[in-house]
DRENDO-1510 file (C-alpha; in Angstrom, 1 decimal, always signed):
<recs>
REC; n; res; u; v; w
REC; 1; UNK; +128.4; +219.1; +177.8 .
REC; 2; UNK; +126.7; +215.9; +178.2 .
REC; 3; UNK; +123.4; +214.5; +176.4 .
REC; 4; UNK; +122.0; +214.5; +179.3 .
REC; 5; UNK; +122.8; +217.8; +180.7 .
REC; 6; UNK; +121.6; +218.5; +177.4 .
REC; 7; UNK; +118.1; +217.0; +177.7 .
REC; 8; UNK; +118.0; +218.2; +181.2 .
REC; 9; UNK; +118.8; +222.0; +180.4 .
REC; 10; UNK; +116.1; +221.2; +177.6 .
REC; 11; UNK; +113.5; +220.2; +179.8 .
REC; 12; UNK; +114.0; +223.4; +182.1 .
REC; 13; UNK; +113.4; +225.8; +179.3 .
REC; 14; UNK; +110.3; +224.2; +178.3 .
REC; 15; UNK; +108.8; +224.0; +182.0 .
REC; 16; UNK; +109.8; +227.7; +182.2 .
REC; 17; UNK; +107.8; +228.4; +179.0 .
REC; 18; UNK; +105.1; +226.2; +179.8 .
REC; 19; UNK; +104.9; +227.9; +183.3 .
REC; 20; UNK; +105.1; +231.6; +181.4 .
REC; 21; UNK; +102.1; +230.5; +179.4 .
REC; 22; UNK; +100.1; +229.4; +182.0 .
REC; 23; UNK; +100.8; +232.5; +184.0 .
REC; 24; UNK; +99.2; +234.8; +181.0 .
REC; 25; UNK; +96.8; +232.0; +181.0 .
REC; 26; UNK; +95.4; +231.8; +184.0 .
REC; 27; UNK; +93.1; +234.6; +185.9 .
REC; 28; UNK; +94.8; +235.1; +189.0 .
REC; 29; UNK; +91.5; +237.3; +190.4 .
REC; 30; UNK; +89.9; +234.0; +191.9 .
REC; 31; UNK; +86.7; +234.5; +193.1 .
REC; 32; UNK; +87.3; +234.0; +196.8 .
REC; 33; UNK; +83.7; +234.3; +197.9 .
REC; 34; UNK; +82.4; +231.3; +196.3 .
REC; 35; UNK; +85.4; +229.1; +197.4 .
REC; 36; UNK; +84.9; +229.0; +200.9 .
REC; 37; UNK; +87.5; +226.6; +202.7 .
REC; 38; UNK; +89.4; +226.8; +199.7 .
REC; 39; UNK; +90.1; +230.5; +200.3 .
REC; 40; UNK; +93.8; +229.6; +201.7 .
REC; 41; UNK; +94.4; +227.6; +198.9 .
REC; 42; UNK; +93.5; +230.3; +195.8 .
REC; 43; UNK; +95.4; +232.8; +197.9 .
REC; 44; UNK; +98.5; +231.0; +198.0 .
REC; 45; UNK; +98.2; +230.4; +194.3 .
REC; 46; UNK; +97.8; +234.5; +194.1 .
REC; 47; UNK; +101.1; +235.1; +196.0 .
REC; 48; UNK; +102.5; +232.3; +194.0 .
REC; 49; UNK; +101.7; +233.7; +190.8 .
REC; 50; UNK; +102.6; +237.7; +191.5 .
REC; 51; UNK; +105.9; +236.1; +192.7 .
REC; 52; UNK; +106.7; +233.9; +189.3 .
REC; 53; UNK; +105.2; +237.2; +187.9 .
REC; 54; UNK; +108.6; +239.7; +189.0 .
REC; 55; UNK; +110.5; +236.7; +188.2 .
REC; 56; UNK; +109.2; +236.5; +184.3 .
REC; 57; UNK; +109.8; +240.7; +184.4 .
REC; 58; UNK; +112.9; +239.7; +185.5 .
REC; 59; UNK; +114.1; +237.2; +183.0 .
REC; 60; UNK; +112.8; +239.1; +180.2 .
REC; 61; UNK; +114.6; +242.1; +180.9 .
REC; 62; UNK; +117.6; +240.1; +181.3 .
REC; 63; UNK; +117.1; +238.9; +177.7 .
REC; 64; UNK; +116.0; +242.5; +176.4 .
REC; 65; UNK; +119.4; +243.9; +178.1 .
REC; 66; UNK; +121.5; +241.1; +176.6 .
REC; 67; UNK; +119.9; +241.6; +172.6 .
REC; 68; UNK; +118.9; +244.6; +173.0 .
REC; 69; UNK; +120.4; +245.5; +169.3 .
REC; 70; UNK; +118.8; +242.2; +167.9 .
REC; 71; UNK; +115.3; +243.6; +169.3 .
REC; 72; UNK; +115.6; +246.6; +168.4 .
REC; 73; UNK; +116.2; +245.3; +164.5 .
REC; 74; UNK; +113.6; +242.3; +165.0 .
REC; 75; UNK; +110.8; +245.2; +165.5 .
REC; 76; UNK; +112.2; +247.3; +162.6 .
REC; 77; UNK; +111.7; +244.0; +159.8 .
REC; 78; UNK; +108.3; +244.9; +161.6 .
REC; 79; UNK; +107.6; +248.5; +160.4 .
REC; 80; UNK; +104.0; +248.7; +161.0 .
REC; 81; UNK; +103.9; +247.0; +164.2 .
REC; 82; UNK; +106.9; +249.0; +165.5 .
REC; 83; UNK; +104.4; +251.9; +164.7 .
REC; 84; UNK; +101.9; +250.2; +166.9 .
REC; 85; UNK; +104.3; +250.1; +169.5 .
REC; 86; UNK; +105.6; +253.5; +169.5 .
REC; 87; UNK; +102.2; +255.0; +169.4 .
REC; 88; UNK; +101.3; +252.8; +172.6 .
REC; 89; UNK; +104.3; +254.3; +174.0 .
REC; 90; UNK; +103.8; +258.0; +173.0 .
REC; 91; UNK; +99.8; +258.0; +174.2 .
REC; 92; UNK; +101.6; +258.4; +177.5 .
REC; 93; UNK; +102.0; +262.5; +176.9 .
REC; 94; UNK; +98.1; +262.6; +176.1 .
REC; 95; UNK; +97.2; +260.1; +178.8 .
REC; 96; UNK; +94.2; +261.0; +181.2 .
REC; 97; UNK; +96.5; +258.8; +183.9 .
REC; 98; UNK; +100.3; +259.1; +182.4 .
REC; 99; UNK; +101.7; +256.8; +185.7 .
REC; 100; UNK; +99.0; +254.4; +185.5 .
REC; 101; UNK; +99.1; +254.1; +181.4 .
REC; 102; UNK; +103.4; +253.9; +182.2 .
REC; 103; UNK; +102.9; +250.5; +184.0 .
REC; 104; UNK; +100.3; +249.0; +181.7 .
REC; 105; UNK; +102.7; +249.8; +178.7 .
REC; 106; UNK; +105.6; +248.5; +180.9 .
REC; 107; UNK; +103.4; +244.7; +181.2 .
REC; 108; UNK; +102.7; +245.2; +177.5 .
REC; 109; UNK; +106.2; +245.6; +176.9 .
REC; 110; UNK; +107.3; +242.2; +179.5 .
REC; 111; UNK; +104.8; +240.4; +177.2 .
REC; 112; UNK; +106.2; +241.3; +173.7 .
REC; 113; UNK; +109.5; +240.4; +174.6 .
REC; 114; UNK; +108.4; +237.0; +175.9 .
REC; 115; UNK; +106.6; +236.6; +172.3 .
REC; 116; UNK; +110.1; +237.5; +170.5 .
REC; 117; UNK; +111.5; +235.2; +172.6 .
REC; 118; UNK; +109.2; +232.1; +172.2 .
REC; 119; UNK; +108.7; +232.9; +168.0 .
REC; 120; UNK; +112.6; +233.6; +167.5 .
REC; 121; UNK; +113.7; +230.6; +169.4 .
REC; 122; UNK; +111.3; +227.8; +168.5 .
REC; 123; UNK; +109.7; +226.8; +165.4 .
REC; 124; UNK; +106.3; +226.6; +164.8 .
REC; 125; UNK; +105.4; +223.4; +165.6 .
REC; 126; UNK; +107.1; +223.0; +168.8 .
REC; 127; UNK; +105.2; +226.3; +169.7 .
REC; 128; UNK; +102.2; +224.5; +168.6 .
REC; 129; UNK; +103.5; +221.7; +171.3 .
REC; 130; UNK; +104.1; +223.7; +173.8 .
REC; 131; UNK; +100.9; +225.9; +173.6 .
REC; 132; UNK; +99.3; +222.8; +173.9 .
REC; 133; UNK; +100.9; +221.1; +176.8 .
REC; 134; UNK; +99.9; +224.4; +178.9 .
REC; 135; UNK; +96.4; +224.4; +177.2 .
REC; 136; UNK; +95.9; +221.2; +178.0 .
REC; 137; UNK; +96.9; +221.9; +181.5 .
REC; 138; UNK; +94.0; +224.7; +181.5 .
REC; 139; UNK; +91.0; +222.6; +180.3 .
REC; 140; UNK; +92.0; +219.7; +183.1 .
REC; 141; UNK; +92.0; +222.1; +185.8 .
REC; 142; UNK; +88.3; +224.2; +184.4 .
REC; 143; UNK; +87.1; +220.1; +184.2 .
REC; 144; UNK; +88.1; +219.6; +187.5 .
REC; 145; UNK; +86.8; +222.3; +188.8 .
REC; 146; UNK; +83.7; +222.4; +187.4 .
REC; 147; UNK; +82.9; +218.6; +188.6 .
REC; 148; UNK; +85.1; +218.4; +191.8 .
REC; 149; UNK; +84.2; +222.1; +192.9 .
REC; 150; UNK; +80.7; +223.0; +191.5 .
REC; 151; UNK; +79.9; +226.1; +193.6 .
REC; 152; UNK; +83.0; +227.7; +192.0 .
REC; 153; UNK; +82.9; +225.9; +188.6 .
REC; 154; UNK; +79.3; +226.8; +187.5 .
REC; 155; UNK; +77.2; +229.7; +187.3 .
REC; 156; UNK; +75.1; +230.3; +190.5 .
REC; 157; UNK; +73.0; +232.9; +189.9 .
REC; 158; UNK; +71.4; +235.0; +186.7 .
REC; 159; UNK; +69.6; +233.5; +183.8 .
REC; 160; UNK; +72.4; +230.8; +182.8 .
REC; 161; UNK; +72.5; +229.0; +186.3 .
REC; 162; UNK; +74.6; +225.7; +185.6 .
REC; 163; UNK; +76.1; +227.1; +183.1 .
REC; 164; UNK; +80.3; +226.0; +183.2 .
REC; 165; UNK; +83.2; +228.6; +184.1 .
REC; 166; UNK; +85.4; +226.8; +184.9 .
REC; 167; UNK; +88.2; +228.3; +186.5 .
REC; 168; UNK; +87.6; +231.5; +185.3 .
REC; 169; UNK; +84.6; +232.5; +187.2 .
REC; 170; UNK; +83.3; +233.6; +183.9 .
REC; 171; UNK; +81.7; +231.8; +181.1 .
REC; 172; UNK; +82.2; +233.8; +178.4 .
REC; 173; UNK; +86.1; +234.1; +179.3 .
REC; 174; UNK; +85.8; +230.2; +179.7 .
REC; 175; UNK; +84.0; +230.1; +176.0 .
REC; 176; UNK; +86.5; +232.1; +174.4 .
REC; 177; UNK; +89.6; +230.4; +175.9 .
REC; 178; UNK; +88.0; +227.2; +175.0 .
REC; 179; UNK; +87.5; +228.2; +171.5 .
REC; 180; UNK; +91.2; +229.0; +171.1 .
REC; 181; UNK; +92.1; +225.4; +172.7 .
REC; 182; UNK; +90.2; +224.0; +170.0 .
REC; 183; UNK; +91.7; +225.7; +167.5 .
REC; 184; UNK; +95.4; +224.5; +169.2 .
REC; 185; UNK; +94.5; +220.8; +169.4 .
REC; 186; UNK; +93.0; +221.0; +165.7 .
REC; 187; UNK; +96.4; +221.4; +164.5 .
REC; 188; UNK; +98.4; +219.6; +167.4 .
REC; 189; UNK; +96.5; +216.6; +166.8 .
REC; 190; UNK; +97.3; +216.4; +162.8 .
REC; 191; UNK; +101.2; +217.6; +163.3 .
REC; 192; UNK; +102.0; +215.5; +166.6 .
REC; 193; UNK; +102.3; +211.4; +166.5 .
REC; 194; UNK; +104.2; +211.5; +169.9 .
REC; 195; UNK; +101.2; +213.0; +171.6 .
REC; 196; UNK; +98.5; +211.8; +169.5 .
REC; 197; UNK; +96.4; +211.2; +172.6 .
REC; 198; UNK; +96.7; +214.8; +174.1 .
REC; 199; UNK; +95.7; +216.5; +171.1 .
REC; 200; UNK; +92.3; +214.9; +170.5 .
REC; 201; UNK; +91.6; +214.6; +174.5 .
REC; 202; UNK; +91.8; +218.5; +174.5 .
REC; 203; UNK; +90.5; +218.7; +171.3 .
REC; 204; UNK; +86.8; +217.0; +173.1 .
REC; 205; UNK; +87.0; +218.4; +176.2 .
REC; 206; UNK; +87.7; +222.0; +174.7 .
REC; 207; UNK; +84.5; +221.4; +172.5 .
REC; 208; UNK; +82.7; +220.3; +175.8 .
REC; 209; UNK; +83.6; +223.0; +177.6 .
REC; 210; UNK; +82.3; +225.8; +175.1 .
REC; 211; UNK; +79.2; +223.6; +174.9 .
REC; 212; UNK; +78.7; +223.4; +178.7 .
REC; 213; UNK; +79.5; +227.4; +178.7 .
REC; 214; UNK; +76.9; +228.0; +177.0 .
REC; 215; UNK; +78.4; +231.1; +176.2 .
REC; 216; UNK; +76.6; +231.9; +172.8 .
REC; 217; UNK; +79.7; +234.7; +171.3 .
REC; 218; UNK; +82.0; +231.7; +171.8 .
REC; 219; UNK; +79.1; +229.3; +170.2 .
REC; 220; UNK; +78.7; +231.5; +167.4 .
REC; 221; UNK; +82.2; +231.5; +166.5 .
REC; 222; UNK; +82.9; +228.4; +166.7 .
REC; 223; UNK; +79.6; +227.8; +164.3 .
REC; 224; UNK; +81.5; +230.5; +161.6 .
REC; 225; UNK; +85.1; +229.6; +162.0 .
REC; 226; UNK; +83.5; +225.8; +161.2 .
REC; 227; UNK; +82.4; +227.4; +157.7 .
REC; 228; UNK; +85.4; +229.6; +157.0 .
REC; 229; UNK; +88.5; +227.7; +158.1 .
REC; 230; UNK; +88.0; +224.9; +155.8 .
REC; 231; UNK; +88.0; +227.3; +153.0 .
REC; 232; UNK; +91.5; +228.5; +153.9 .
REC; 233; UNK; +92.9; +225.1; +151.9 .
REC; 234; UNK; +92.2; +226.6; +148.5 .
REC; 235; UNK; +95.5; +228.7; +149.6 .
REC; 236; UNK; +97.5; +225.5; +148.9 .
REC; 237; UNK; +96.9; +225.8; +145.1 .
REC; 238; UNK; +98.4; +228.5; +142.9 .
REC; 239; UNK; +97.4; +231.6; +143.0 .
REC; 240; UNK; +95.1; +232.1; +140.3 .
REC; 241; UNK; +92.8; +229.1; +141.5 .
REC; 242; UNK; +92.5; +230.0; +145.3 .
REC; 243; UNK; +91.9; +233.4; +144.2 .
REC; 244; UNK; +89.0; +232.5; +142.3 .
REC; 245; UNK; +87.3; +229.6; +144.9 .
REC; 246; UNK; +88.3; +232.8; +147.3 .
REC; 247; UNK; +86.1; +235.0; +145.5 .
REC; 248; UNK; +83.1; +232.8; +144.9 .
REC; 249; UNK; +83.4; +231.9; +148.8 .
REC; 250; UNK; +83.6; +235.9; +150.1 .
REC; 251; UNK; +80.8; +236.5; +147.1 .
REC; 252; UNK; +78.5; +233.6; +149.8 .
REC; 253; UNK; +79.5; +234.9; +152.7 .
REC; 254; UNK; +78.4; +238.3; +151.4 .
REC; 255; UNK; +75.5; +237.2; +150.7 .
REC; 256; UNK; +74.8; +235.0; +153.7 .
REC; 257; UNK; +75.9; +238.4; +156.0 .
REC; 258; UNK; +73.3; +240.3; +154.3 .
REC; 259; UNK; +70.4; +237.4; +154.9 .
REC; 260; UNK; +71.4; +237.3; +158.4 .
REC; 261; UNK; +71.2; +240.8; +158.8 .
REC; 262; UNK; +67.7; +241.1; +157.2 .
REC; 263; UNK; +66.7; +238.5; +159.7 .
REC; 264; UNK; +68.8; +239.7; +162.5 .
REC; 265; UNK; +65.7; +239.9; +164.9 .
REC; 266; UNK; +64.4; +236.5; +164.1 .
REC; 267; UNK; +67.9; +234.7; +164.6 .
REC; 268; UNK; +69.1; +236.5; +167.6 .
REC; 269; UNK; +65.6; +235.7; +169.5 .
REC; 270; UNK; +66.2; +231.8; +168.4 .
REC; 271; UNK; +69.7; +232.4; +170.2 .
REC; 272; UNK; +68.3; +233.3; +173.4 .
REC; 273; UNK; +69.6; +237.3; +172.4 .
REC; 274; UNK; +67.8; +240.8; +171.6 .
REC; 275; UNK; +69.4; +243.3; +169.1 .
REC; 276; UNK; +71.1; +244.9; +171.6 .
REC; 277; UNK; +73.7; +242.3; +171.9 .
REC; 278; UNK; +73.0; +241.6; +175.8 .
REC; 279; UNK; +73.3; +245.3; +176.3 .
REC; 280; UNK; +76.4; +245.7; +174.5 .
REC; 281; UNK; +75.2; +248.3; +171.7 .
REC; 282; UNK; +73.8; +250.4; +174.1 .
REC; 283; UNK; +77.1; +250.5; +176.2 .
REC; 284; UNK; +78.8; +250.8; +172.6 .
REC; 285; UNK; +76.2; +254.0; +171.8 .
REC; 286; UNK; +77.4; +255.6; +175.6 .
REC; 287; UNK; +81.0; +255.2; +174.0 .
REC; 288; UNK; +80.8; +256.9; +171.1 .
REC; 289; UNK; +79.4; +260.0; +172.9 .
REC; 290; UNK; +83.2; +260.3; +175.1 .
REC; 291; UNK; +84.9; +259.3; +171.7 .
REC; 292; UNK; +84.3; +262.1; +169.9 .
REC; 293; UNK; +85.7; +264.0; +172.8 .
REC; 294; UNK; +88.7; +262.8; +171.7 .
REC; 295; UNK; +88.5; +261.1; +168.3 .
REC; 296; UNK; +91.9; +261.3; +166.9 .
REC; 297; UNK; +94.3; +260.1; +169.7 .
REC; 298; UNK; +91.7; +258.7; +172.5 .
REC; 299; UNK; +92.8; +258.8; +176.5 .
REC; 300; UNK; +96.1; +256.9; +176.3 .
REC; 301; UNK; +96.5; +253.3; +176.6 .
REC; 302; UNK; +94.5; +251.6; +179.0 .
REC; 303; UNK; +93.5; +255.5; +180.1 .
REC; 304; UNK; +89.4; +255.5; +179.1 .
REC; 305; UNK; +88.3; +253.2; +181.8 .
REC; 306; UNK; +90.2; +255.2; +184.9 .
REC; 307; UNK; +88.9; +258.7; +183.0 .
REC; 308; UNK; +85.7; +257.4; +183.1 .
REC; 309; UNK; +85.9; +255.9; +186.9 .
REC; 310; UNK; +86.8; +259.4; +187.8 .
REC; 311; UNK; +84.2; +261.2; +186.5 .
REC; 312; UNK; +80.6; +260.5; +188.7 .
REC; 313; UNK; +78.1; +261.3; +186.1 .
REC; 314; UNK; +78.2; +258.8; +183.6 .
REC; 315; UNK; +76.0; +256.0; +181.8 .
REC; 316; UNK; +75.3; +253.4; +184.8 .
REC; 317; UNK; +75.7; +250.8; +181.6 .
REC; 318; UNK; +79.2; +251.6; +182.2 .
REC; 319; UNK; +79.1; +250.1; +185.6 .
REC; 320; UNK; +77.3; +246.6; +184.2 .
REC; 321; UNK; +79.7; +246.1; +181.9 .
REC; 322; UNK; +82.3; +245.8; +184.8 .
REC; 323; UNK; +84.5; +248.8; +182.7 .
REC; 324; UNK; +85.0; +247.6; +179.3 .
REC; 325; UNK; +84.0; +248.0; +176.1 .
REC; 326; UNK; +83.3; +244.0; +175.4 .
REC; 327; UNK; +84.6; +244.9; +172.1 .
REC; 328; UNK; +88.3; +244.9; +171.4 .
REC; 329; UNK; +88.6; +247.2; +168.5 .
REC; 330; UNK; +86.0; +249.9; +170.2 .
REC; 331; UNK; +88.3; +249.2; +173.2 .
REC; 332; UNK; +91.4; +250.2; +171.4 .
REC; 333; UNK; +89.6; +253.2; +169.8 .
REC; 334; UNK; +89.1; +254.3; +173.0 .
REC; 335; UNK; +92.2; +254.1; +174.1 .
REC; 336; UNK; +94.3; +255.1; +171.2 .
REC; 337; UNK; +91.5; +257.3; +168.8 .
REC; 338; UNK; +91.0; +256.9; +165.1 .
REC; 339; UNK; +95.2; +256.8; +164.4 .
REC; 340; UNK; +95.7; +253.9; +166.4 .
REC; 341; UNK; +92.9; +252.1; +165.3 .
REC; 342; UNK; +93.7; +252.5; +161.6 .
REC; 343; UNK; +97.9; +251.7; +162.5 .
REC; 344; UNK; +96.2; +248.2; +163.9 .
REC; 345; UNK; +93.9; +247.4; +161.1 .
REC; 346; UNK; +97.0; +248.0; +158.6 .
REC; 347; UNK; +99.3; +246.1; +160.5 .
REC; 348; UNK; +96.6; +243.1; +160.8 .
REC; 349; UNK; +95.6; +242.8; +157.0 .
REC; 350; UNK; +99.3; +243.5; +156.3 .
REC; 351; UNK; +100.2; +239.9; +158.0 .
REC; 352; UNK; +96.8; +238.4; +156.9 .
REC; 353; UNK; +98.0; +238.5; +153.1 .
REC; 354; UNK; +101.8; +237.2; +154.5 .
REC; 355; UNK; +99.9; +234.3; +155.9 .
REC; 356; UNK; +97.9; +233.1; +152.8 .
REC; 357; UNK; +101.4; +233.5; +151.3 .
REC; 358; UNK; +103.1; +231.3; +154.2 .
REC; 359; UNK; +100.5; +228.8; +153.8 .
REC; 360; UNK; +101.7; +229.0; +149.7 .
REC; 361; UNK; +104.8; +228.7; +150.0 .
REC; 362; UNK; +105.1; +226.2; +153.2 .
REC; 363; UNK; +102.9; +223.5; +152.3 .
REC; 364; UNK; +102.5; +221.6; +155.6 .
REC; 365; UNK; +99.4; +221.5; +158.2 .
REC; 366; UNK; +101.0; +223.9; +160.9 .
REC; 367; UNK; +101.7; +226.4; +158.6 .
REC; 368; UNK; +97.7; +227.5; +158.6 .
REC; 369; UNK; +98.5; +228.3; +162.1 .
REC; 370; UNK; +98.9; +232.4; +161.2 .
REC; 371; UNK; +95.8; +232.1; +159.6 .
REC; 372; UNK; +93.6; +230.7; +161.5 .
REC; 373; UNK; +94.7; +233.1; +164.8 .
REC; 374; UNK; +94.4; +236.1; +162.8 .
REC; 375; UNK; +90.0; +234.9; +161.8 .
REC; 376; UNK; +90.2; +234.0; +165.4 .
REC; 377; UNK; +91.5; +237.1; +167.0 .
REC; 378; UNK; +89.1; +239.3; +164.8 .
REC; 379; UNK; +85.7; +236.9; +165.8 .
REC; 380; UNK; +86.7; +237.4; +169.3 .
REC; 381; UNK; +86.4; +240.8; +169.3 .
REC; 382; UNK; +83.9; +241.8; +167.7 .
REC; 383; UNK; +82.1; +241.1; +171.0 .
REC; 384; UNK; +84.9; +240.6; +173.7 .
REC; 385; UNK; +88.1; +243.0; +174.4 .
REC; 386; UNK; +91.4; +240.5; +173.5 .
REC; 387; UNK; +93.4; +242.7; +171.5 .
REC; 388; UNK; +96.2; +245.2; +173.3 .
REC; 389; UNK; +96.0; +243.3; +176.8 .
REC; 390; UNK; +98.7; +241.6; +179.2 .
REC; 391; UNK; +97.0; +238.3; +178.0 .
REC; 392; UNK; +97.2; +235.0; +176.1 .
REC; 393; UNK; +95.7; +236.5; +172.9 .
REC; 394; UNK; +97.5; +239.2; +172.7 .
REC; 395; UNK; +100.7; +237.0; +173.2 .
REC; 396; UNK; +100.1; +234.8; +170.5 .
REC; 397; UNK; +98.9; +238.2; +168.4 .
REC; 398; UNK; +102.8; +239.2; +168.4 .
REC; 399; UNK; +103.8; +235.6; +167.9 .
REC; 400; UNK; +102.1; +235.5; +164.6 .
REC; 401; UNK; +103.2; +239.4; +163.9 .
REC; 402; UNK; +107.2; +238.2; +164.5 .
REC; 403; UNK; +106.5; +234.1; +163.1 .
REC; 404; UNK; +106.0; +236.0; +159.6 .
REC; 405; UNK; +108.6; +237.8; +159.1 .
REC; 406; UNK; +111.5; +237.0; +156.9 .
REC; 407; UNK; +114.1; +236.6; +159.1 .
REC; 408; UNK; +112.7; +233.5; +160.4 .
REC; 409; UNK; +112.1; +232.3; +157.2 .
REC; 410; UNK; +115.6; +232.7; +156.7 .
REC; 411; UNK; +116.6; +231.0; +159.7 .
REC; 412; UNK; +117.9; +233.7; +161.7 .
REC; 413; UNK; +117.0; +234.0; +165.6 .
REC; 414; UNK; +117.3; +236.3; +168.4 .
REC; 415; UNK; +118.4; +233.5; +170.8 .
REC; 416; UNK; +119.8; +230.3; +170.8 .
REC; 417; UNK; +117.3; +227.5; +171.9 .
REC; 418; UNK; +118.5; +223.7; +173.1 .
REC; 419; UNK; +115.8; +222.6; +170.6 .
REC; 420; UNK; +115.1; +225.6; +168.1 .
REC; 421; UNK; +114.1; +223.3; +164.9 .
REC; 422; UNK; +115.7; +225.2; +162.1 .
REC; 423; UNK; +113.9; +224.3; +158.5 .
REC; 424; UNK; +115.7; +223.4; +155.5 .
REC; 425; UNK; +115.7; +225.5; +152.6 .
</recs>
């Protein structure tokens, strides 16, 4: 074959990635009713994307069919989160809605086997590339919007009118997906010389846009992942000195968690907030009363929310908060009880500690990549729901789970990529 059917071929597979990740990107819900003339437009987008949609079901089945064995032995060097999986599947016999929960687990299951795919056939920092070329793609299109199309791109009513969504049609989705861009062009800018220019334009207009979202969980976090992610390069010395700069840091953060909480009141009313979160601990209280319904196993995956849409006498709180739990791990409690709750939090601290390790024993800039998702994903969700989701952050949740295991390491992959970077050892 010839270089340039080999640079061609090339550029295929990375539009069809770039197109995959902009599909679990992008909300495909547009809010017609604000759009107006542009109704036709959004809903030709809607068709388009359901369509690319089958096609992605499609092409990762075809990929599952042809490895099957190699999947099947990928997940097992993942013990804990083959658990995870299994669990997912088996809530399916205590499921308040078995068909229902059977096609959410089917999406979850298109979207892990696009992860396996994208971590198993690329290295890091081309993921890193690629993430960023459809990123970059997201934040031009929420700018555009917002300037070009202002009745769709801001808030219109409520107590944050002005206030940027982008094209989400939500600020605090638009604050959190802005967050996560920043955190992409961080690295992207630092790793890439080719595309120096991309990675600090999305770096500023990702830190725009969560300023002009005013969304304050997505300020917040940006405000503590400032002060904790620079404290992740003590992992580059040995292990006895980042373990004790480690332990004077947690021993401040302690202390500064206990001050804030002593003074919870005070700070939350200079952010514009009550102790109540926005509402969200008195939703979280009107959880806890169904949980211990079922505590152990929960209402299947993805089964609380239709349980509860069945049943007419319930908090109206409920209703507000548009039918979820605006907290991911009190979201997956509900959904998978106290058993899959504690498989998650094993199998997340259980690749936290292989990520300091990476960072030890890889000593480049990319390689805090693991690290810095895995603060990222637990901030999020302390006040959002991005954890077990056919979404973006769940995608990039497996990536991480399958980028540390040791058959990458070792160079081994699933499939065979026009421009997999293979390290040297």
């Amino acid at each position: 074959m010839s270089n340039y059917s080999n640079k061609f071929i090339k550029f295929l597979e990375h539009l069809f990635i770039i197109c995959a990740l902009l599909y679990y990107l992008l909300d495909l819900n547009f809010r017609l009713d604000r759009i107006g003339d542009l109704q036709i437009l959004f809903f030709n987008l809607k068709v388009i994307g359901k369509g690319f949609g089958y096609f992605l079901y499609a092409i990762n089945l075809y990929l599952f069919f042809v490895n099957c064995q190699q999947v099947i032995s990928h997940v097992k060097q993942n013990k804990y989160f083959g658990f995870l999986l299994l669990f997912v599947l088996g809530s399916i016999f205590w499921s308040y809605t078995p068909i229902k929960t059977f096609f959410a687990i089917l999406s979850l299951f298109n979207i892990t086997l696009f992860s396996i795919y994208l971590t198993t056939g690329y290295s890091l920092k081309k993921q890193l590339e690629l993430l960023a070329f459809a990123f970059g793609i997201i934040v031009s299109l929420s700018l555009i919007t917002i300037f070009a199309f202002p009745s769709y791109g801001t808030m219109q009513t409520g107590l944050a009118i002005g206030s940027w969504e982008g094209i989400y049609g939500n600020r605090n989705i638009l604050g959190g997906m802005s967050l996560l861009s920043a955190l992409i062009f961080y690295l992207f800018s630092q790793i890439s010389t080719k595309y120096f220019f991309l990675g600090w334009f999305g770096l500023s207009a990702s830190v725009c846009l969560i300023i002009g979202s005013a969304s304050r969980s997505a300020l917040v976090n940006t405000l503590v992942l400032l002060i904790v992610l620079p404290s992740y390069r003590v992992f580059r010395m040995n292990f006895r000195r980042s373990l004790y700069f480690w332990t004077i840091f947690t021993a401040f953060g302690g202390l500064l968690i206990i001050f804030c909480l002593f003074n919870a009141e005070t700070i939350l009313s200079l952010m514009g907030r009550d102790l109540t979160l926005s509402s969200r601990t008195i939703l979280w209280k009107a959880e806890l009363d169904y949980f211990w319904q079922q505590p152990w196993f929960g209402y299947g995956y993805q089964g609380f929310w239709h349980y509860i849409r069945s049943t007419s006498n319930y908090p109206g709180i409920m209703r507000i908060a548009n039918f979820h739990s605006h907290n991911g791990f009190l979201e997956l409690t509900m959904d998978l009880g106290l058993l899959g709750l504690s498989i998650f939090i094993f199998t997340y601290l259980h690749k936290y500690f292989q990520a300091i390790v990476f960072i030890q024993k890889n000593n480049t800039r990319e390689s805090f990549w693991h690290l810095y998702y895995l603060t990222f994903l637990f901030m999020t969700n302390l006040t959002e729901t991005r954890l077990l989701g056919f979404n973006i952050f769940y995608l990039l949740w497996v990536t991480t789970v399958f980028g540390l295991t040791s058959d990458l390491k070792e160079n081994r992959v699933l499939w065979n990529s026009a421009d997999c970077e293979i390290p040297k050892k």
